[in-house]
C-alpha positions as CSV (number, residue, x, y, z in Angstrom):
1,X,0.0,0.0,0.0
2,X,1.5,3.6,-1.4
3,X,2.1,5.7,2.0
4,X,0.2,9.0,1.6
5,X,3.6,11.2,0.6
6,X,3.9,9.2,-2.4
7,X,0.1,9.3,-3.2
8,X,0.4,13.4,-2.6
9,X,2.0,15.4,-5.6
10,X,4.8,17.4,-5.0
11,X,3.9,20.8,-4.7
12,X,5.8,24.1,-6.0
13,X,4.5,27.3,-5.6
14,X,5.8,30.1,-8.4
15,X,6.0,33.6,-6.4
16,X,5.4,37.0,-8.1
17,X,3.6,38.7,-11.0
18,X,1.9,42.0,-11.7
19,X,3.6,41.7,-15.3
20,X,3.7,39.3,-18.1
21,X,7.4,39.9,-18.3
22,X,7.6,38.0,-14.8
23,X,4.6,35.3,-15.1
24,X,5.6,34.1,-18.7
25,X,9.0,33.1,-18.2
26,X,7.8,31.2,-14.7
27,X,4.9,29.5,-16.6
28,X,7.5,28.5,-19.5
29,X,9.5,27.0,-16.3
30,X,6.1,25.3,-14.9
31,X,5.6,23.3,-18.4
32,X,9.0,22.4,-18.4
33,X,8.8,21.0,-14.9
34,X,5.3,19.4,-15.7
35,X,6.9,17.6,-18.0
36,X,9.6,16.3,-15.7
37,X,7.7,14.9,-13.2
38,X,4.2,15.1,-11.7
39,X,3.9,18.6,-9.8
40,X,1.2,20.4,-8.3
41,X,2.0,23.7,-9.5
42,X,0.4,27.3,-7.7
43,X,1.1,30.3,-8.6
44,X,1.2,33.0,-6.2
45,X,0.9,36.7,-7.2
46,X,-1.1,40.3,-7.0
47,X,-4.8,40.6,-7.7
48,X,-4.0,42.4,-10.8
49,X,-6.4,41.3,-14.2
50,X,-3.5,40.9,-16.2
51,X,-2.1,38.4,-13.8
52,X,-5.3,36.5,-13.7
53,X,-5.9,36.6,-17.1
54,X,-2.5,35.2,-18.1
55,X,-2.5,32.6,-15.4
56,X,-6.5,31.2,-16.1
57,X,-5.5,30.9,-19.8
58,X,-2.1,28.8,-18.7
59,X,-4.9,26.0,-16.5
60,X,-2.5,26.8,-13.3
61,X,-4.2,27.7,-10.1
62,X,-3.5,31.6,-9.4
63,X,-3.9,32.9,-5.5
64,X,-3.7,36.3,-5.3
65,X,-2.3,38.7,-2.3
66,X,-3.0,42.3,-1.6
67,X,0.5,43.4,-1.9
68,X,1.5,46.8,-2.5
69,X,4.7,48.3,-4.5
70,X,7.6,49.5,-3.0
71,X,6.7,53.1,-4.4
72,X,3.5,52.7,-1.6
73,X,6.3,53.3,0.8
74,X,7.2,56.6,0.4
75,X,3.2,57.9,-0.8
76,X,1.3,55.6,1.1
77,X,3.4,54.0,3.9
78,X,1.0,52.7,6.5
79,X,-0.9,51.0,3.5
80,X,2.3,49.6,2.3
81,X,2.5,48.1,6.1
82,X,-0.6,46.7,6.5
83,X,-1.2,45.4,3.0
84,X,2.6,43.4,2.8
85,X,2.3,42.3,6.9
86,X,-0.9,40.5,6.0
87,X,0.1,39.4,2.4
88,X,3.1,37.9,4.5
89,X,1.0,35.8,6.9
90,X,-1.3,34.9,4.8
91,X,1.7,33.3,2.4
92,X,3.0,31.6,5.6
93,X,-0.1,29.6,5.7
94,X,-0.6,29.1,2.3
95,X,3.0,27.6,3.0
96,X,2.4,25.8,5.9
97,X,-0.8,23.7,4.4
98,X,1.1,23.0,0.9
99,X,4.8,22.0,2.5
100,X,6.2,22.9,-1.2
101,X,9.6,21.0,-2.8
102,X,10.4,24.7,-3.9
103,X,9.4,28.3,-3.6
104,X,10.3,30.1,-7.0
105,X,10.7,33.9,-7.1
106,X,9.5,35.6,-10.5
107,X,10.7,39.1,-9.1
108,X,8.1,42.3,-8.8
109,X,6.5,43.2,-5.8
110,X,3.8,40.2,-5.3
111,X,7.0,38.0,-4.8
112,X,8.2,39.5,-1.7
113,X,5.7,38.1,0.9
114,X,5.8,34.1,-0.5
115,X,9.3,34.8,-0.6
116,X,10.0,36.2,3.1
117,X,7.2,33.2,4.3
118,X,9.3,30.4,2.5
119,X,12.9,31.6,4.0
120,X,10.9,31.7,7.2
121,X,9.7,27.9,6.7
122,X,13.5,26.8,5.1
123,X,12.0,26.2,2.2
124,X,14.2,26.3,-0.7
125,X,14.2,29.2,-3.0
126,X,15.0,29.5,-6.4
127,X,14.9,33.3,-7.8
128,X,14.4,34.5,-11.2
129,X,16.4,37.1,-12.7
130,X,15.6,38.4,-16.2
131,X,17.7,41.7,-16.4
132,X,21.3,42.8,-16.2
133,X,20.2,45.4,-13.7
134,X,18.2,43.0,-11.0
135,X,15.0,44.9,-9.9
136,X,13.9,45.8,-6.3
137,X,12.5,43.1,-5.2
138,X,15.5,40.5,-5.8
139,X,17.8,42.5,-4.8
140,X,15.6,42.5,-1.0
141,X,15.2,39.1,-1.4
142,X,19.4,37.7,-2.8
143,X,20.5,36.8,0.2
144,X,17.4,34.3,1.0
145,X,17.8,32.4,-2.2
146,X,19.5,29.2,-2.4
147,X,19.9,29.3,-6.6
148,X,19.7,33.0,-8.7
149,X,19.1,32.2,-12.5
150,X,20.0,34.8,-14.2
151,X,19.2,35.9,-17.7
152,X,22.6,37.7,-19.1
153,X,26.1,37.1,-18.2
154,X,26.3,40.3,-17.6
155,X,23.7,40.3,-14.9
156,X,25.0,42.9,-11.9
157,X,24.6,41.3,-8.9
158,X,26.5,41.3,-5.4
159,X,29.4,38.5,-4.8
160,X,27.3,35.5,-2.6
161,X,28.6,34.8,0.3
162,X,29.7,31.6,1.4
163,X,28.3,30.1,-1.7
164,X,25.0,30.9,-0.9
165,X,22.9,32.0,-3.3
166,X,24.5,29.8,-6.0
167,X,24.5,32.1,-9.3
168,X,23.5,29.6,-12.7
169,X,23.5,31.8,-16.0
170,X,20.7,30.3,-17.6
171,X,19.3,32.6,-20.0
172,X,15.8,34.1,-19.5
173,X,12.7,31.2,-20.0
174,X,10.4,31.6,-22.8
175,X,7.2,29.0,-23.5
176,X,7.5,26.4,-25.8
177,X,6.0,27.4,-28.5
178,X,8.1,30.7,-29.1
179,X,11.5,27.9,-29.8
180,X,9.8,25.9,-32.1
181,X,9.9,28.4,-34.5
182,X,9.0,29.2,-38.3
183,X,8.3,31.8,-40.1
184,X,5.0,31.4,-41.8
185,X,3.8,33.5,-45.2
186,X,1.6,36.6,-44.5
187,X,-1.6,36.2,-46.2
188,X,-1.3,39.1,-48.6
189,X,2.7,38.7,-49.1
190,X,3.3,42.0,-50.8
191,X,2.1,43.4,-47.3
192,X,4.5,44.6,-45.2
193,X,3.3,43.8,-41.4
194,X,4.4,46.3,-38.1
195,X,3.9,44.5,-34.8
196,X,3.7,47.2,-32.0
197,X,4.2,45.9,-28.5
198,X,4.1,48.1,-25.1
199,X,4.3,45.1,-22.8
200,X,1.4,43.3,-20.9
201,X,0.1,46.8,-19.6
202,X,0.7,48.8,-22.5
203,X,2.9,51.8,-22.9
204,X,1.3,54.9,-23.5
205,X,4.3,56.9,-25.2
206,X,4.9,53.8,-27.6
207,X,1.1,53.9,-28.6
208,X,1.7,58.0,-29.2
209,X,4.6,57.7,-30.9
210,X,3.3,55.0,-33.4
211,X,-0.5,56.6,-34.3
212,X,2.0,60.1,-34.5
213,X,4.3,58.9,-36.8
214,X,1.0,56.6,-38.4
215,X,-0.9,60.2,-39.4
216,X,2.0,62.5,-40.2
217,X,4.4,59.6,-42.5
218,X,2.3,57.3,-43.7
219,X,3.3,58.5,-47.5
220,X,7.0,57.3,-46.5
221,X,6.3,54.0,-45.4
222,X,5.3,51.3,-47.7
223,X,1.2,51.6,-48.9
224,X,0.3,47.9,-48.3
225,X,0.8,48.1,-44.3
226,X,-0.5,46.0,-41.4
227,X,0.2,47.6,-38.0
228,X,-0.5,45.0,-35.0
229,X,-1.0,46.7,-32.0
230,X,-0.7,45.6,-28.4
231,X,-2.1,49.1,-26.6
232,X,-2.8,48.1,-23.2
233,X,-6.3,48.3,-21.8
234,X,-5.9,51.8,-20.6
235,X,-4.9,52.8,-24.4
236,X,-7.4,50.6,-26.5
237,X,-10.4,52.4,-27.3
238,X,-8.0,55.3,-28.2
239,X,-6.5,53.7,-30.3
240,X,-8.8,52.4,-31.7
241,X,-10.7,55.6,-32.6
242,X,-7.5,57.2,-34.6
243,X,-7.0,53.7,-36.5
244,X,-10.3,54.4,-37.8
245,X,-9.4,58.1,-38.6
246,X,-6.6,56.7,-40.5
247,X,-8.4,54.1,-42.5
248,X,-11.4,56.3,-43.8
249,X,-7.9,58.0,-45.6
250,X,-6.1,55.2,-46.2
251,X,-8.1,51.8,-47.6
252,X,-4.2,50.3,-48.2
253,X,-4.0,50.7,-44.0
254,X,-5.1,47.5,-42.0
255,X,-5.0,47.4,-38.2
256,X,-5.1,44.7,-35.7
257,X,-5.4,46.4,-32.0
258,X,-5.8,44.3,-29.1
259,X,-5.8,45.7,-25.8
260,X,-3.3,42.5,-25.1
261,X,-2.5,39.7,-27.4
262,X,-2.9,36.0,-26.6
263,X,-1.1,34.5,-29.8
264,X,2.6,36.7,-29.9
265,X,3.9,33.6,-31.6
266,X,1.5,34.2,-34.6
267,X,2.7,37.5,-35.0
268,X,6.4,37.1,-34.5
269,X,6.0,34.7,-37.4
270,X,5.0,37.2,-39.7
271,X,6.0,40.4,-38.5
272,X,8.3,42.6,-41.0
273,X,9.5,44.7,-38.1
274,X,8.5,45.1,-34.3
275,X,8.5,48.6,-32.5
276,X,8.6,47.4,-28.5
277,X,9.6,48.0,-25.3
278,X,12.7,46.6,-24.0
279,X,11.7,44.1,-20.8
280,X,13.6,41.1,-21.0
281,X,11.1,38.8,-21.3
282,X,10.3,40.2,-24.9
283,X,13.2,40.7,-25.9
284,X,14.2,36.3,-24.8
285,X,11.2,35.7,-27.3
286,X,12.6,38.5,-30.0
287,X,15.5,36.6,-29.9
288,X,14.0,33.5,-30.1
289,X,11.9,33.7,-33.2
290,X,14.5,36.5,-34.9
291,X,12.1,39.6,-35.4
292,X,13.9,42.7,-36.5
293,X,12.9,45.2,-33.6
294,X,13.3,49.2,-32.8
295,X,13.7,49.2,-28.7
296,X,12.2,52.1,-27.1
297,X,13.1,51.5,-23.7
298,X,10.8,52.7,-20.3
299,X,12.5,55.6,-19.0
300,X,11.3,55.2,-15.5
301,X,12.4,51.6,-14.8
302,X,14.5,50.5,-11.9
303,X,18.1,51.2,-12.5
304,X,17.6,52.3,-16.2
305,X,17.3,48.3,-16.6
306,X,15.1,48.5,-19.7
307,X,18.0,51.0,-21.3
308,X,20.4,48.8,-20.4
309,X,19.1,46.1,-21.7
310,X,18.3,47.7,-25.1
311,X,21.6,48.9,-25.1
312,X,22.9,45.7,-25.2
313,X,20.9,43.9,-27.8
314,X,21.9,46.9,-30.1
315,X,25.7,46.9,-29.4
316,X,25.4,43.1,-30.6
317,X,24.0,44.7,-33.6
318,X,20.2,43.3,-33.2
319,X,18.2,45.8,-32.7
320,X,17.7,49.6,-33.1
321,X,17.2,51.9,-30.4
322,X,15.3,54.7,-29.9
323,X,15.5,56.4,-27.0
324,X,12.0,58.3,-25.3
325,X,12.4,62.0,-25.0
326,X,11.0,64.2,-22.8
327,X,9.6,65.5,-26.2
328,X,7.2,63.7,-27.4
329,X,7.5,65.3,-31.0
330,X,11.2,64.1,-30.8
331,X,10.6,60.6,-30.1
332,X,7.9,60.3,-32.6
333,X,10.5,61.7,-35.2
334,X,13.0,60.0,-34.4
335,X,11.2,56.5,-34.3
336,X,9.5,57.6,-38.0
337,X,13.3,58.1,-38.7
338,X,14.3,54.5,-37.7
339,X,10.7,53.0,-39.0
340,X,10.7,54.2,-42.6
341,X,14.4,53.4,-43.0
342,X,13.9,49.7,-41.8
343,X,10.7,48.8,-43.9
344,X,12.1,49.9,-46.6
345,X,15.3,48.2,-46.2
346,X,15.2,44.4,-46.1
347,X,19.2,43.8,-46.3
348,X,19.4,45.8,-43.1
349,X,16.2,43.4,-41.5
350,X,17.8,40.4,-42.3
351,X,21.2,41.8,-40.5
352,X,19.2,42.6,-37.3
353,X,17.3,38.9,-37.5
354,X,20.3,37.2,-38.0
355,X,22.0,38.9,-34.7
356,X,18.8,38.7,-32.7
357,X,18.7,34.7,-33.4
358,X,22.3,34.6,-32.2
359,X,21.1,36.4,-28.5
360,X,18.4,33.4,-28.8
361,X,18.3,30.8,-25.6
362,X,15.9,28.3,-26.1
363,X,17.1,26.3,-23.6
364,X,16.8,28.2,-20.8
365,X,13.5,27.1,-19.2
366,X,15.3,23.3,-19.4
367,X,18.1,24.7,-17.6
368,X,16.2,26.7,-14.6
369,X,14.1,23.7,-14.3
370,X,16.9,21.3,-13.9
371,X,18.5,24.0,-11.1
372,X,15.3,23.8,-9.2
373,X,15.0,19.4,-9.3
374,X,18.6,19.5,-8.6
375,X,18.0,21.7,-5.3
376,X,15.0,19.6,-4.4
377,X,16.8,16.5,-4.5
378,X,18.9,17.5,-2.2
């Protein structure tokens, strides 16, 4: 007769959230580790719709805390108190009832109470870090890990101690389907096809700079164009309402918006050219299915870390950047600059898609899962 630990699933929990750029490369790990053995998998995070939305459509549990950001500290600091004390005990029971293999740490704030609960309970942690500049929150919670997986070579972060955390360069997990990659023809193959992405909550100065340079250049760029736009809900019916301007101008124009778009991997497949913003997590699947791409990094992000990162991918020669201004004029100029030269320069694509495929790790949610069975079987 099977005692009733080996009738009970092992259970990890995946810690953190708010973003797609933390919760996609932990649910690329989660089907990796699925597939390794039979887990029962939880993911821990905010209350944010975004979160929830990506999670349900994943089929992983989601249990969401009422957090709060470490800018709540400064604007809001007995709200930052309460809120992350009682996110913290109710992860420690959470804890307590599920006895984990694993905690693993996605970064962003919603990681920071499962994170504190587990090194409370010894449970082993395993922290994700996707940029060379580690945000906030990891950089609280480095000295509670037992592994760091980090995402560049590059990645700053301070000398362990003791050999604790142990530091594996992994590369920065992307889902399945993004390394399994082809490109597939565009239905109408003279078109050319822009994909626009601002990251899982939108960026409004991306979605500016693209309808600007959509209304005042649109006789530079080529007539058959299909713009793909990921606005962010706050964005969308915006958006929407100047595509439609456009179009009652310009029949040659079609326009895909979505507030946030489930199938990326479609798109990458087809796009001519990508216009995004520079979180890692985009730029491990840019790199994995090759798109020529013009970074405009956030200019607010922790530790420049979306510049830096940009930066990067263009000093290996696979991407252009183009840097947000306080003028918003300037930007949209300088990204029509970029744009127009691009589309209508297909030696120059192919340049930037054969670097990008060269920044490519596909095997990086293999490797973070085998850190995290490795620590567990310990």
């Amino acid at each position: 007769m099977m005692t009733e630990s080996r009738l009970k699933k092992r259970s990890l929990i995946f810690a953190g959230g708010g973003t797609g750029g933390h919760l996609l490369p932990g649910i690329a790990v989660a089907e990796q580790l699925a597939s390794m053995d039979d887990f029962s998998i939880t993911f821990i995070g905010s209350n944010r719709p975004v979160e929830q939305q990506i999670i349900e459509r994943s089929g992983y549990q989601h249990l969401g805390l009422a957090s709060s950001p470490s800018n709540e500290l400064k604007s809001a600091p007995w709200r930052f108190f309460w809120n992350n004390g009682r996110a913290c005990l109710q992860a420690r029971r959470i804890l307590r009832a599920e006895r984990p293999a694993a905690v693993i740490g996605l970064g962003g704030f919603a990681s920071v109470p499962v994170i504190l609960a587990a090194s409370w309970l010894k449970i082993p942690i395993v922290l994700l870090e996707q940029n060379i500049i580690p945000g906030r929150a990891n950089r609280f919670l480095f000295s509670r890990a037992n592994v760091i997986c980090t995402s560049f070579t590059e990645t700053r972060l301070p000398k362990p101690h003791s050999g604790r955390p142990l530091i594996a360069f992994t590369g920065n997990p992307v889902r399945e389907q993004m390394t399994h990659f082809e490109t597939t023809q565009k239905s109408e193959p003279s078109e050319m096809l822009l994909l626009v992405l601002g990251g899982s909550q939108g960026a409004r100065a991306v979605n500016q700079a693209v309808l600007a340079l959509l209304e005042r250049g649109r006789d530079a760029l080529p007539r058959r164009l299909h713009v793909v736009h990921q606005t962010g809900e706050v964005d969308w019916e915006h958006a929407v309402q100047r595509y439609r301007k456009l179009q009652v101008h310009d029949s040659e124009l079609r326009v895909t918006v979505e507030p946030f778009i489930n199938d990326l991997e479609e798109w990458y497949s087809k796009a001519d050219l990508v216009i995004s913003r520079a979180g890692a997590t985009t730029l491990a699947e840019l790199a994995c299915t090759g798109c020529p791409t013009v970074l405009i990094p956030y200019p607010n992000s922790i530790g420049d870390h979306q510049l830096i990162n940009a930066q990067f991918y263009e000093a290996e020669g696979a991407a252009v950047l183009v840097e947000q201004m306080a003028d918003a004029e300037v930007t949209a100029r300088n990204l029509q600059n970029a744009v127009v030269e691009l589309l209508h320069d297909s030696a120059k694509r192919n340049s930037l898609s054969e670097a990008m495929k060269k920044l490519a790790l596909p095997e990086a949610s293999r490797k973070v899962a085998d850190e995290i069975m490795a620590l567990i079987a310990h």
